[in-house]
Structure formats: C-alpha cells, structure tokens
N, CA, C and O atoms as CSV, one atom per row, in Angstrom:
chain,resi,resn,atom,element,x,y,z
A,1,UNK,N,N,0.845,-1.162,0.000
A,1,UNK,CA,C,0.000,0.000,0.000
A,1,UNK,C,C,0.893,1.227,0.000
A,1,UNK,O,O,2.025,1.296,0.478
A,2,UNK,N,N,0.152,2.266,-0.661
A,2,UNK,CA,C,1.578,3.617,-0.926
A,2,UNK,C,C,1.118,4.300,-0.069
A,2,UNK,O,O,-0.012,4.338,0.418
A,3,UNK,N,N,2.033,4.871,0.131
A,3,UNK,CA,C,1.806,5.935,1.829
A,3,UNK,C,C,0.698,6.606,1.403
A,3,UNK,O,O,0.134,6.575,0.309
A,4,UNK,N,N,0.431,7.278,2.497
A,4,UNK,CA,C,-1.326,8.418,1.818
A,4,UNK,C,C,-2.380,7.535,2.241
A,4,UNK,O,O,-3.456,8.127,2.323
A,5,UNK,N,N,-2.432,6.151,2.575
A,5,UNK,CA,C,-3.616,5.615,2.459
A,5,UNK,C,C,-4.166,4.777,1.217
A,5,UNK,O,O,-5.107,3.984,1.259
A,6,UNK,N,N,-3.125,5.222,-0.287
A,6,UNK,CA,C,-3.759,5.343,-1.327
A,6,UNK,C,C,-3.077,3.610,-1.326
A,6,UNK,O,O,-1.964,3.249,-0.944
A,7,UNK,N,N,-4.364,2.658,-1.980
A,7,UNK,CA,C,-3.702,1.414,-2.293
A,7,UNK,C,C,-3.806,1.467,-3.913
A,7,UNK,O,O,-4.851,1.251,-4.526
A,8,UNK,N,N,-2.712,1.748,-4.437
A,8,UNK,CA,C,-2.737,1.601,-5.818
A,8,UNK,C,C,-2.508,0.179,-6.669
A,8,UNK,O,O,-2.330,-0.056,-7.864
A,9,UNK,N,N,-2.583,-0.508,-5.678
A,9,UNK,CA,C,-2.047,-2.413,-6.406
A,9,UNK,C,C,-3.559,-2.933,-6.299
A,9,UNK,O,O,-3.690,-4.082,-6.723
A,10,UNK,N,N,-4.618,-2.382,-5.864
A,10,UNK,CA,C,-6.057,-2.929,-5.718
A,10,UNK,C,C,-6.240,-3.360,-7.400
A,10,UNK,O,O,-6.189,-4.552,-7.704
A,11,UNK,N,N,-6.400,-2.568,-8.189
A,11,UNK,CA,C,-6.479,-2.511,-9.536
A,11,UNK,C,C,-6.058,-3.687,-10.297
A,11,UNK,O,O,-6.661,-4.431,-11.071
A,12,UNK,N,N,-4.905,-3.652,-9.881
A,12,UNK,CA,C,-3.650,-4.295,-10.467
A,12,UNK,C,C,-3.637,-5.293,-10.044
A,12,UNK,O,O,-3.896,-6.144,-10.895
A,13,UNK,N,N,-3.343,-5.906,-8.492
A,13,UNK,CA,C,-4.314,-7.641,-8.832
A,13,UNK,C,C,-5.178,-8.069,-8.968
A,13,UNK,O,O,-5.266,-9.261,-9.262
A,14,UNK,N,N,-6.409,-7.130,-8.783
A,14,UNK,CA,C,-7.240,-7.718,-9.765
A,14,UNK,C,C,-7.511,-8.321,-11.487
A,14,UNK,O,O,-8.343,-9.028,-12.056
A,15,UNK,N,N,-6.381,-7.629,-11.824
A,15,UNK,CA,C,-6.042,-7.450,-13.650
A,15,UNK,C,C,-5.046,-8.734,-13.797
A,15,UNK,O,O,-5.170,-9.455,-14.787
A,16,UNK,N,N,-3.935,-9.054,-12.686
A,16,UNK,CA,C,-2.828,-9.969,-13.476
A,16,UNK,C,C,-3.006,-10.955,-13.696
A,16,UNK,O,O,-2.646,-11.417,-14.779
A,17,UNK,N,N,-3.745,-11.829,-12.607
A,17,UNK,CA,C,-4.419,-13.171,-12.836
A,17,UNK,C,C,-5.280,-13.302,-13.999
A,17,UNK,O,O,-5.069,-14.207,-14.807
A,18,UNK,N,N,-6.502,-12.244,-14.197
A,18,UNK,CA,C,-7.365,-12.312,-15.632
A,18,UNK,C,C,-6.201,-12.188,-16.832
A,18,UNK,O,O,-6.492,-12.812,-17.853
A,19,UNK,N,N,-5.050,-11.541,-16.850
A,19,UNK,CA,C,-4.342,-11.084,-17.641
A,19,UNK,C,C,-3.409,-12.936,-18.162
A,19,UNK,O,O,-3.275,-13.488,-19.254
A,20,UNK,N,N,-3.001,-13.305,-16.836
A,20,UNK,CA,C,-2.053,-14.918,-17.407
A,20,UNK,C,C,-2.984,-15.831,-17.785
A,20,UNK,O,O,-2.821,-16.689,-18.653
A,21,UNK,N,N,-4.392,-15.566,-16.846
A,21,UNK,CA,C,-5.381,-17.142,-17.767
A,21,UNK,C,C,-5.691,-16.807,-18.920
A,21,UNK,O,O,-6.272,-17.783,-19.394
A,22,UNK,N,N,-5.634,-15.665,-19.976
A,22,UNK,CA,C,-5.604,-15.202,-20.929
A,22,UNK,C,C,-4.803,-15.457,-21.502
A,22,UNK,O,O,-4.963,-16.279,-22.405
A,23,UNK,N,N,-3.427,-14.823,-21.238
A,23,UNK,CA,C,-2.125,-14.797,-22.624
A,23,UNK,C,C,-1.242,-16.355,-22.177
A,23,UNK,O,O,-0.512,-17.099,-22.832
A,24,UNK,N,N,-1.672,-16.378,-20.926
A,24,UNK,CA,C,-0.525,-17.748,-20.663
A,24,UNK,C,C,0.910,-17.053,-20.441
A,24,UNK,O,O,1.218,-15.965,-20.927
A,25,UNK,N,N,1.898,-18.001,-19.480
A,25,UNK,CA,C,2.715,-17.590,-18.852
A,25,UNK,C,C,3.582,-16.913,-19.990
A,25,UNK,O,O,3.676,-15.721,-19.700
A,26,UNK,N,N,4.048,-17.105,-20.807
A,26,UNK,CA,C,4.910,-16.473,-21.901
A,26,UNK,C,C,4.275,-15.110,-22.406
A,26,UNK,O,O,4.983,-14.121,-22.594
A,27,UNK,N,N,2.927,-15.108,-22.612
A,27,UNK,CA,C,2.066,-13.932,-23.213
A,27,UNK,C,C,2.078,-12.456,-21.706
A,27,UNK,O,O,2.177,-11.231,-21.762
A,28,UNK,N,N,1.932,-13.384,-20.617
A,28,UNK,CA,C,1.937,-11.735,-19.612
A,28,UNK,C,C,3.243,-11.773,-19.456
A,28,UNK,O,O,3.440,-10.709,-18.869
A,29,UNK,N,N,4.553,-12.418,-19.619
A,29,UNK,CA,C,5.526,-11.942,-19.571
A,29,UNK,C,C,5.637,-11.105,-20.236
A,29,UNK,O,O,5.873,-9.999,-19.749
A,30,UNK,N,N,5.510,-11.281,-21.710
A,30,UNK,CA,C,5.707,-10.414,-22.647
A,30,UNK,C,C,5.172,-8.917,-22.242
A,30,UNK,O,O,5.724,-7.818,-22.273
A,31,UNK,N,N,3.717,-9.392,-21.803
A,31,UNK,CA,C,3.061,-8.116,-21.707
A,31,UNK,C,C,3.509,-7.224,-20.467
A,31,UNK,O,O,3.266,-6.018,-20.478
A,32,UNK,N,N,4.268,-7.918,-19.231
A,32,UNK,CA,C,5.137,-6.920,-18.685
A,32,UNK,C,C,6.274,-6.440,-19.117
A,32,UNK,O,O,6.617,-5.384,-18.586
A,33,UNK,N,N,7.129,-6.983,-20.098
A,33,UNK,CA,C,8.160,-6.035,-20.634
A,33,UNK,C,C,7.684,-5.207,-21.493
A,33,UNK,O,O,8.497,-4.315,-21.735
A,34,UNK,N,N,6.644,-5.109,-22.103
A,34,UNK,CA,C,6.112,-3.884,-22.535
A,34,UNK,C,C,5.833,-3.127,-21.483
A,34,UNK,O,O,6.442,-2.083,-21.714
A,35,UNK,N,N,5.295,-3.018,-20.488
A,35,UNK,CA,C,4.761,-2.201,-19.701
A,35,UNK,C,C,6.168,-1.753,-18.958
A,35,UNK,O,O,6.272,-0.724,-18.290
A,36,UNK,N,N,7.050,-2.541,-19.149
A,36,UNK,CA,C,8.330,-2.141,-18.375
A,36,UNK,C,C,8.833,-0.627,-19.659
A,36,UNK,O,O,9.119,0.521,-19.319
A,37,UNK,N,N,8.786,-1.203,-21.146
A,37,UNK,CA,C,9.209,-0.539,-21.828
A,37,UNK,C,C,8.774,1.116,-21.534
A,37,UNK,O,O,9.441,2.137,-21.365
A,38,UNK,N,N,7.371,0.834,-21.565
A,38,UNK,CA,C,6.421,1.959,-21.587
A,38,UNK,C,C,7.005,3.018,-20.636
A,38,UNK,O,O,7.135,4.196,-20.967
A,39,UNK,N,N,7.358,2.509,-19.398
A,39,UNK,CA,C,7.554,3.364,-17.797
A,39,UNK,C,C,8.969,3.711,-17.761
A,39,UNK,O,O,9.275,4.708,-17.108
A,40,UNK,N,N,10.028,2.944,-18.452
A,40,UNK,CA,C,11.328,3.184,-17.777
A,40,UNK,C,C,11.564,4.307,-18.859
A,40,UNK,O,O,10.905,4.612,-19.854
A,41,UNK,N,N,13.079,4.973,-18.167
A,41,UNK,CA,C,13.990,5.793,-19.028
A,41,UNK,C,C,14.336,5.523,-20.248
A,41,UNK,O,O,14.946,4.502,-20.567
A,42,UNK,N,N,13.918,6.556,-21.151
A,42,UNK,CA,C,14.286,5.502,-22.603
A,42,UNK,C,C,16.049,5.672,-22.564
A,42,UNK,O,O,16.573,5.289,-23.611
A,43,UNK,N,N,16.707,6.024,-21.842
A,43,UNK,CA,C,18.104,7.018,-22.318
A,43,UNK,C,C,18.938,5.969,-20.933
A,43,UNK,O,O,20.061,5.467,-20.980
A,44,UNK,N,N,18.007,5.906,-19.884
A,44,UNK,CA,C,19.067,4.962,-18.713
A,44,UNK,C,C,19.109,3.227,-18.950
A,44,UNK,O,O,19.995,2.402,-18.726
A,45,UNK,N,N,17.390,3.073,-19.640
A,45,UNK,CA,C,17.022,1.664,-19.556
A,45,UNK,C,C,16.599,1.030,-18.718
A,45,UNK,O,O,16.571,-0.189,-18.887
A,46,UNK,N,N,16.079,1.630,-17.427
A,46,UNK,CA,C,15.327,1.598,-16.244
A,46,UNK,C,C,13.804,2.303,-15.880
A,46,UNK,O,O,13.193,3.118,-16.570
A,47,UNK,N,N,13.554,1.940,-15.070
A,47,UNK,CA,C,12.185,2.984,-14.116
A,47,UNK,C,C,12.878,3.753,-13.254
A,47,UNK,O,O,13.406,3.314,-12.233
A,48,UNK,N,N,12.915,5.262,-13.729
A,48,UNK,CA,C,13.458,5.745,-12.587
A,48,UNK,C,C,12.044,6.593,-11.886
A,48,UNK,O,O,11.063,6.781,-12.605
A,49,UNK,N,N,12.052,7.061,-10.459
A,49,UNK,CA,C,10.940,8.288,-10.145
A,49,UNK,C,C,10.577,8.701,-11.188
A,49,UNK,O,O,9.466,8.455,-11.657
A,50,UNK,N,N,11.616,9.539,-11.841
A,50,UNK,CA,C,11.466,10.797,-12.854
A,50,UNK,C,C,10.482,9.745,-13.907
A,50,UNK,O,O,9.300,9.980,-14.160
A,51,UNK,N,N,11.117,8.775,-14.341
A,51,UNK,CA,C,10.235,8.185,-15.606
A,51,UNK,C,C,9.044,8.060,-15.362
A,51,UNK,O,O,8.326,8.643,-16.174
A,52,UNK,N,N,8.223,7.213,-14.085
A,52,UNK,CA,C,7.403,6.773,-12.922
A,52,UNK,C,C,6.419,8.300,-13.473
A,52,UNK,O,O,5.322,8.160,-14.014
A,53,UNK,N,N,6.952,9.493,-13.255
A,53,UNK,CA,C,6.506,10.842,-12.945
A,53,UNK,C,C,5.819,10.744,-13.853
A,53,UNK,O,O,4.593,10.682,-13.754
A,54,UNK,N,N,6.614,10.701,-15.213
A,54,UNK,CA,C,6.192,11.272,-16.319
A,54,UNK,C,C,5.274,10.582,-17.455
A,54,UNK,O,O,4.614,10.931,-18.433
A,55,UNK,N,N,5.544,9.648,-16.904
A,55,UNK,CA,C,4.518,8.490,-17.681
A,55,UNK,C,C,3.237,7.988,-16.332
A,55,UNK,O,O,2.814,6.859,-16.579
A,56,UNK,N,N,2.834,8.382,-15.509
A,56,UNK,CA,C,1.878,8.407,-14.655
A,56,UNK,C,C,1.163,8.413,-14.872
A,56,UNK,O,O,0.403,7.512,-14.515
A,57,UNK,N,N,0.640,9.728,-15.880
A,57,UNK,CA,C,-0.725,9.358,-16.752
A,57,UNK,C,C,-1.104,8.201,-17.113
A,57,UNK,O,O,-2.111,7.661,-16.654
A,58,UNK,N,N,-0.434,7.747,-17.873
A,58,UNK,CA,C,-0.969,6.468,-18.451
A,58,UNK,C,C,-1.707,5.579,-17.639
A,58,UNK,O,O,-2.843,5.129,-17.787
A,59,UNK,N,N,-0.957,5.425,-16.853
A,59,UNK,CA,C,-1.353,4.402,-15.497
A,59,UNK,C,C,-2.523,4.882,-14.707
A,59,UNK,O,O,-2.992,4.385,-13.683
A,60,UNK,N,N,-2.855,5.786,-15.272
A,60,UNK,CA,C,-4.311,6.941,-13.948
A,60,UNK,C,C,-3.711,7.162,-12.813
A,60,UNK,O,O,-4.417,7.161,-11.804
A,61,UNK,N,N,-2.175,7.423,-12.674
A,61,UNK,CA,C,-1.976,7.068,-11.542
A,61,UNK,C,C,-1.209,9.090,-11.199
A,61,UNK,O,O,-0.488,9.310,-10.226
A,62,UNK,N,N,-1.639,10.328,-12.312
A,62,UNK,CA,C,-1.022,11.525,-11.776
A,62,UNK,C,C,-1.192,12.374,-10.711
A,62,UNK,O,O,-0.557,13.395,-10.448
A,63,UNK,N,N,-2.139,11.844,-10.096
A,63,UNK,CA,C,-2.553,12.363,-8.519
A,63,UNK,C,C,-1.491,12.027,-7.397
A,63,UNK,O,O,-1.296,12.614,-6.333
A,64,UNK,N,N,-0.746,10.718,-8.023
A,64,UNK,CA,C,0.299,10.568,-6.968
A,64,UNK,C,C,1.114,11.759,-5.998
A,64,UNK,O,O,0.502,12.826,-5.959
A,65,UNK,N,N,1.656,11.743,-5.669
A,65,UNK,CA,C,3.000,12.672,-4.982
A,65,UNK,C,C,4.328,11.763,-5.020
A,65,UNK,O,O,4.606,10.567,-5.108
A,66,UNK,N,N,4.939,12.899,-4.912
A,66,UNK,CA,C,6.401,12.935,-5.370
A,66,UNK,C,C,7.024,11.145,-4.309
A,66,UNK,O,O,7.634,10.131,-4.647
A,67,UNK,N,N,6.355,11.694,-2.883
A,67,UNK,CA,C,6.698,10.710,-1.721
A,67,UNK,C,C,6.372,9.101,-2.859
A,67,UNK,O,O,7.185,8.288,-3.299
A,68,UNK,N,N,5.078,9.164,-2.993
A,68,UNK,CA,C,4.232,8.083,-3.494
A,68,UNK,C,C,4.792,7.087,-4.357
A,68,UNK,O,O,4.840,5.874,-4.151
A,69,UNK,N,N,5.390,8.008,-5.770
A,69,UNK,CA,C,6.238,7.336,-7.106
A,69,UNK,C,C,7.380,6.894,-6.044
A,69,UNK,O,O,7.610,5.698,-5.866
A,70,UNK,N,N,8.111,7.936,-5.324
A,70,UNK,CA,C,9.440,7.233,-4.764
A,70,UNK,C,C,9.050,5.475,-4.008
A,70,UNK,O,O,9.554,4.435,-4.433
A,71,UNK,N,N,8.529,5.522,-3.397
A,71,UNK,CA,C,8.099,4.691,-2.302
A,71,UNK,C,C,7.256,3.147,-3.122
A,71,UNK,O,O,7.192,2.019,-2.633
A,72,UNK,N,N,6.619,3.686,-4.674
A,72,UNK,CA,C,6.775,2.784,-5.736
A,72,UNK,C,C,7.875,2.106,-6.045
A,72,UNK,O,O,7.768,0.880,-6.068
A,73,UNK,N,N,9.238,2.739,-6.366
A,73,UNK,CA,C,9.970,2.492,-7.135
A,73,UNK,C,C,11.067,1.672,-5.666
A,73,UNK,O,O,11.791,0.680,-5.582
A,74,UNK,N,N,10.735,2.504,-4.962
A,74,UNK,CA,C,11.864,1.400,-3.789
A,74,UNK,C,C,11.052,0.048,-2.973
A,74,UNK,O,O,11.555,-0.865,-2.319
A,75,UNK,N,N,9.572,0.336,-3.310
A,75,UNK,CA,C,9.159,-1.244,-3.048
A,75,UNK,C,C,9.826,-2.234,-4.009
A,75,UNK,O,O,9.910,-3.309,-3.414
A,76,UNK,N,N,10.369,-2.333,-5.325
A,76,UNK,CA,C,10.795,-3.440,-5.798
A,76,UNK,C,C,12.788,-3.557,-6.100
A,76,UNK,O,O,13.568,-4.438,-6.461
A,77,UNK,N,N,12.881,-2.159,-5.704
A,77,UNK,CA,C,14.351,-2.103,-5.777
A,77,UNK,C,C,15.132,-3.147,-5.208
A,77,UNK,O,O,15.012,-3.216,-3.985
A,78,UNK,N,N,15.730,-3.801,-5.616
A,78,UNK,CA,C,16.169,-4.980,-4.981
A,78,UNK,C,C,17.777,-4.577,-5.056
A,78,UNK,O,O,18.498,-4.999,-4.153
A,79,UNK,N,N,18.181,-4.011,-5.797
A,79,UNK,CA,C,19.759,-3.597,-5.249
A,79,UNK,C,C,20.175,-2.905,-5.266
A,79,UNK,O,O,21.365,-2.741,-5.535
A,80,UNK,N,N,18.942,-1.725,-4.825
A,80,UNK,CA,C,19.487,-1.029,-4.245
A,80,UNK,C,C,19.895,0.468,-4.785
A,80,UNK,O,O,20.418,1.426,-4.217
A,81,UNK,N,N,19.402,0.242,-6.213
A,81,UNK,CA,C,20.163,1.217,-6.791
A,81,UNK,C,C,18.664,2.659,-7.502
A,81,UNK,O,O,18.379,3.386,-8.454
A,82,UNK,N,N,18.428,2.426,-6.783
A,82,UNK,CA,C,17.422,3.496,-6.745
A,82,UNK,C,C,16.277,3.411,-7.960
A,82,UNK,O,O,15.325,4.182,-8.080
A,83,UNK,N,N,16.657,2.093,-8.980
A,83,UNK,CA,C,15.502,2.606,-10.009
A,83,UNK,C,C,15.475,1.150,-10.149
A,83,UNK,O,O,16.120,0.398,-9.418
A,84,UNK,N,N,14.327,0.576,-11.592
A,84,UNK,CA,C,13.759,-0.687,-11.138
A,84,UNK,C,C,14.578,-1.224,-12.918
A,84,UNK,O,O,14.218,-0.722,-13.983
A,85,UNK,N,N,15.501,-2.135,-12.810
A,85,UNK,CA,C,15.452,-2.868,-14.117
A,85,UNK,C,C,14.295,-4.060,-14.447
A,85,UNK,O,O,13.602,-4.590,-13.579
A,86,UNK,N,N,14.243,-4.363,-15.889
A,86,UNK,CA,C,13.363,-5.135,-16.249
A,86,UNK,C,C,12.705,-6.304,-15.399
A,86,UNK,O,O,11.492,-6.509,-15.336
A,87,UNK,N,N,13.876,-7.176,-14.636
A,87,UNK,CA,C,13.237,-8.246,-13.946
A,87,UNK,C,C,13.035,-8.010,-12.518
A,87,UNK,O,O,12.293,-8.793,-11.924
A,88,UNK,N,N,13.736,-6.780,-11.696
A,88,UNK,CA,C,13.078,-6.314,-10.650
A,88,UNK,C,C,11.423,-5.424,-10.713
A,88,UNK,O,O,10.666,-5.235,-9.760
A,89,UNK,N,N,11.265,-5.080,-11.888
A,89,UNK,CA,C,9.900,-4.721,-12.222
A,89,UNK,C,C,8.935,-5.615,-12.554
A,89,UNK,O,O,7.739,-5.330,-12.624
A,90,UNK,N,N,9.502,-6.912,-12.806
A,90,UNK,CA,C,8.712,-7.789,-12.930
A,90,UNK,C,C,8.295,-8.946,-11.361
A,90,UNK,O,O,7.214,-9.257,-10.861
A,91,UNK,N,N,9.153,-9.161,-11.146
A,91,UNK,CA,C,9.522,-9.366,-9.617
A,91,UNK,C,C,8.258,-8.727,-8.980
A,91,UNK,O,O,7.224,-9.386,-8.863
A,92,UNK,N,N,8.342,-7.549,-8.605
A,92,UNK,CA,C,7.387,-6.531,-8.248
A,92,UNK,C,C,6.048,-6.711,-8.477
A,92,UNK,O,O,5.164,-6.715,-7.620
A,93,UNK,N,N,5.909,-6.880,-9.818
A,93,UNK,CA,C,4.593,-7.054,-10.275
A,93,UNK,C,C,3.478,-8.526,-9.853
A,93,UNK,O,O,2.296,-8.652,-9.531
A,94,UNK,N,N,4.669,-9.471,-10.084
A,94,UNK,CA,C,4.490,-10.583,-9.064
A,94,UNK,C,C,4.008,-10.652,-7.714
A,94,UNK,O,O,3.132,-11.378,-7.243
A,95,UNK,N,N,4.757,-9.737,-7.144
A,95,UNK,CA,C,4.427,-9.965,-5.670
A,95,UNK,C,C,3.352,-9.049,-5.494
A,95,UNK,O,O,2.588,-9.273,-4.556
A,96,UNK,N,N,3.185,-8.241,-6.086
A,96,UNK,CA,C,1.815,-7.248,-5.661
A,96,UNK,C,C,0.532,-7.884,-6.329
A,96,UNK,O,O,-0.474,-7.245,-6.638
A,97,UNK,N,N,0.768,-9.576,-6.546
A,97,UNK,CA,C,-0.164,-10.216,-6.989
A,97,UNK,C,C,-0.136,-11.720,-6.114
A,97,UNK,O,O,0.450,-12.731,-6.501
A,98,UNK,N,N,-0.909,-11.591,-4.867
A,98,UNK,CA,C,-0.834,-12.904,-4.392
A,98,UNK,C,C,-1.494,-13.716,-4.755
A,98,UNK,O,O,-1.455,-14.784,-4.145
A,99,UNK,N,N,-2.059,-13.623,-5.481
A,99,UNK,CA,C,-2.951,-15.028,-6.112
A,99,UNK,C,C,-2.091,-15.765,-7.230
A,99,UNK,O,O,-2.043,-16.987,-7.369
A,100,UNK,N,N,-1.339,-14.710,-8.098
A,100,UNK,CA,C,-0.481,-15.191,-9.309
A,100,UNK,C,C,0.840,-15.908,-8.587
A,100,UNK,O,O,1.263,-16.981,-9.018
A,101,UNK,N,N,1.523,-15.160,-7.334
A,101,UNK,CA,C,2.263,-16.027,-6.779
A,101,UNK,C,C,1.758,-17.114,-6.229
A,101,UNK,O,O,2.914,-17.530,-6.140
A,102,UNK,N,N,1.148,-17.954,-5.785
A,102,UNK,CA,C,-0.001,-18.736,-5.108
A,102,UNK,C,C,0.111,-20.041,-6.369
A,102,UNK,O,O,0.323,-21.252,-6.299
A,103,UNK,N,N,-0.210,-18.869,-7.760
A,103,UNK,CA,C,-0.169,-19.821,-8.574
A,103,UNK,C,C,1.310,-20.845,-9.344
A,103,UNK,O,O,1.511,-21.969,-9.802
A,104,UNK,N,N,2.044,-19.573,-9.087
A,104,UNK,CA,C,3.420,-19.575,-9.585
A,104,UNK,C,C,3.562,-20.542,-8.812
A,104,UNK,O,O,3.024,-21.512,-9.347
A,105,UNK,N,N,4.060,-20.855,-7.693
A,105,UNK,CA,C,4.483,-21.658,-6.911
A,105,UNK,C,C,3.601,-22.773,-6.835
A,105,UNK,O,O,4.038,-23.576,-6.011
A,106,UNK,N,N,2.343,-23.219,-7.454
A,106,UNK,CA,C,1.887,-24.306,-7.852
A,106,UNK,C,C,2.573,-24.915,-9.186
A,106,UNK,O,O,3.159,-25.988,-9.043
A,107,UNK,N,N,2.553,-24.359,-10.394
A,107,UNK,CA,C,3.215,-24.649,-11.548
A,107,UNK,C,C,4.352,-25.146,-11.182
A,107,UNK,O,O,4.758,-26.186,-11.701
A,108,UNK,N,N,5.176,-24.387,-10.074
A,108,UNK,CA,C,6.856,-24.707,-9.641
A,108,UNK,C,C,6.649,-26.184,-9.474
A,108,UNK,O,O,6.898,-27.121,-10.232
A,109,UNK,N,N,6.061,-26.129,-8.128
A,109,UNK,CA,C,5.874,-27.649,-7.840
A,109,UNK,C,C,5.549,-28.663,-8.771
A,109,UNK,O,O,6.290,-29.641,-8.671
A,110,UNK,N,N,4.575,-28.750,-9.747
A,110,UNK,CA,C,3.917,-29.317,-10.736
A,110,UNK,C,C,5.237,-30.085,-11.735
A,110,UNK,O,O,5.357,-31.236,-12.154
A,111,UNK,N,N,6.453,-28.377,-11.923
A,111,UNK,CA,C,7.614,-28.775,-13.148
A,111,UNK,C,C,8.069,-29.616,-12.151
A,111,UNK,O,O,7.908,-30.824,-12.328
A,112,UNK,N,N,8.699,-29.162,-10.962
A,112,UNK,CA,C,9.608,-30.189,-10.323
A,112,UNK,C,C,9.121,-31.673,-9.938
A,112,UNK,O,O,9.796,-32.700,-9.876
A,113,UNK,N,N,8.241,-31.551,-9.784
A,113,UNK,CA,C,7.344,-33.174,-9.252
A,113,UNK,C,C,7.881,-33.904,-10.894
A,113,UNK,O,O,8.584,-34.909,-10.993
A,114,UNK,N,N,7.349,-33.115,-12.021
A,114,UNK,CA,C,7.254,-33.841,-13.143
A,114,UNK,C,C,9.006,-34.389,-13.783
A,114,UNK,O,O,9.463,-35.271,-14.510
A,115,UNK,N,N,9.463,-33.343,-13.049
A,115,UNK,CA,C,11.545,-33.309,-13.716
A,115,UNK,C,C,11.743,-35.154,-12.961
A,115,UNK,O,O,11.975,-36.173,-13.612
A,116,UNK,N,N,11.547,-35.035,-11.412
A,116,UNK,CA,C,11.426,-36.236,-10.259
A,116,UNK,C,C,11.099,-37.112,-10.843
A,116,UNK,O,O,11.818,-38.111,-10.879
A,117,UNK,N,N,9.889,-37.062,-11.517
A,117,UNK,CA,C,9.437,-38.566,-11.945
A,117,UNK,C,C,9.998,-38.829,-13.189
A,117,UNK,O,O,9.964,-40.046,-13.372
A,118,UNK,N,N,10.550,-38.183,-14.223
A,118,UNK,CA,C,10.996,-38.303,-15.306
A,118,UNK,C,C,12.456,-38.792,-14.806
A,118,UNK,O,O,12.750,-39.897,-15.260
A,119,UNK,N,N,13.190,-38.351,-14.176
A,119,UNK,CA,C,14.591,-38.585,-13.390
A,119,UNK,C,C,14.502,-39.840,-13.208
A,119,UNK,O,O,15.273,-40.579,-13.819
A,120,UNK,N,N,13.288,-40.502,-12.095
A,120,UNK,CA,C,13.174,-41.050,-11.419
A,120,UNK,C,C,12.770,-42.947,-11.981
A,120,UNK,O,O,12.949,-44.037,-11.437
A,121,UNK,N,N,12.093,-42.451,-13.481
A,121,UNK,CA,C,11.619,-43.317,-14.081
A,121,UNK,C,C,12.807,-43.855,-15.060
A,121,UNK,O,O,12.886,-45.017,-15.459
A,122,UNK,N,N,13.690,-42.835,-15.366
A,122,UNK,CA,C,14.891,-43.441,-15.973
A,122,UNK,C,C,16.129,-44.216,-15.167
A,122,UNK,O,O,17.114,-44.811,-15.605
A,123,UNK,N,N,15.728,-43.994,-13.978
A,123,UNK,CA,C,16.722,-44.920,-12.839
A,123,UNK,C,C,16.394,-46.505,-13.002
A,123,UNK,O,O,17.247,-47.381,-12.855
A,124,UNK,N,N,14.776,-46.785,-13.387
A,124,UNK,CA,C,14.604,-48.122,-13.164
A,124,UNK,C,C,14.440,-49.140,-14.046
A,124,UNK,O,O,14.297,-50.293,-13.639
C-alpha cells in the first residue's frame, strides 16, 4: 500500500491473474516487458521516479506525490540502486499479486514433481 492511504495495487491484482489465464505464462511476460518498456527511461534503460513521474498518466496514476512514485519504485528495488530494471519490475509485479504467486508456486511444484518422476523413471 503507498503511503497516503492510497492502495494503488487494488487494480492491479485484480487485472494480473485475468491477464495470465488469458495470454498464458509467456504472453503476460511479454506483456510486462512492454509495460516495463512503456515506464522506464528511454536514455538509462530503467524505471526511474522521474520516468514513474512522467509516464503516470498512463497508469491513472497523476494524482500521486512525489513521496508516493518514490516509495513505488523502492518497493521493488532490490539492489538497491534506486531505479527498477526489467526483472526487478517484474519481480514486483508478481508480488503485488498474491494469487499469481499462489499460482506460480503451484506450476513450480507441478515442473519439479514432473523433472522427479521423469529422473526417477529413468533410474529403473
């Protein structure tokens, strides 16, 4: 939730799950590196605030404050470095979706059970 009160991920998991039983795991990938494309710096190759700022519109999201975008962009920062590359934005997007993680980590299990028995069936 972004400071202010304002929960701006309400939207947004509601959308990602309808979005993968749709395109399938390869198709919303895709469709987050577009959305990564859309938001980051075209000149750094990241999401920075400033990009966040300026492409806000799009997202319905220009009511924000300055605090708000920051406090976006360092929920998925993972090292730290103040702006979001492609797979920490995706990362992000993930987790502000607990049902898609929920699911993710079913599929996980599903490949690995299936790698086990395939392994497992060539032992005997």
């Amino acid at each position: 939730m972004a400071a202010g009160g304002i929960n701006w991920m309400v939207d947004f998991e509601d959308l990602l799950p309808v979005m993968a039983d749709k395109l399938g795991g390869e198709g919303l990938i895709n469709e987050l590196c577009n959305g990564f494309q859309l938001l980051m710096d075209k000149v750094k190759g990241v999401i920075t605030t400033e990009s966040l700022k300026l492409n806000a519109t799009v997202l319905g999201l220009q009511d924000l404050t300055d605090d708000e975008l920051i406090s976006m962009v360092k929920e998925g920062d993972l090292d730290g470095d103040g702006a979001l590359n492609q797979m920490e934005f995706c990362v992000l997007m993930f987790r502000l979706s607990p049902q898609l993680m929920e699911e993710s980590q079913l599929w996980l299990r599903e490949a690995l059970n299936e790698e086990l028995n395939n392994a497992c069936s060539g032992i005997y």
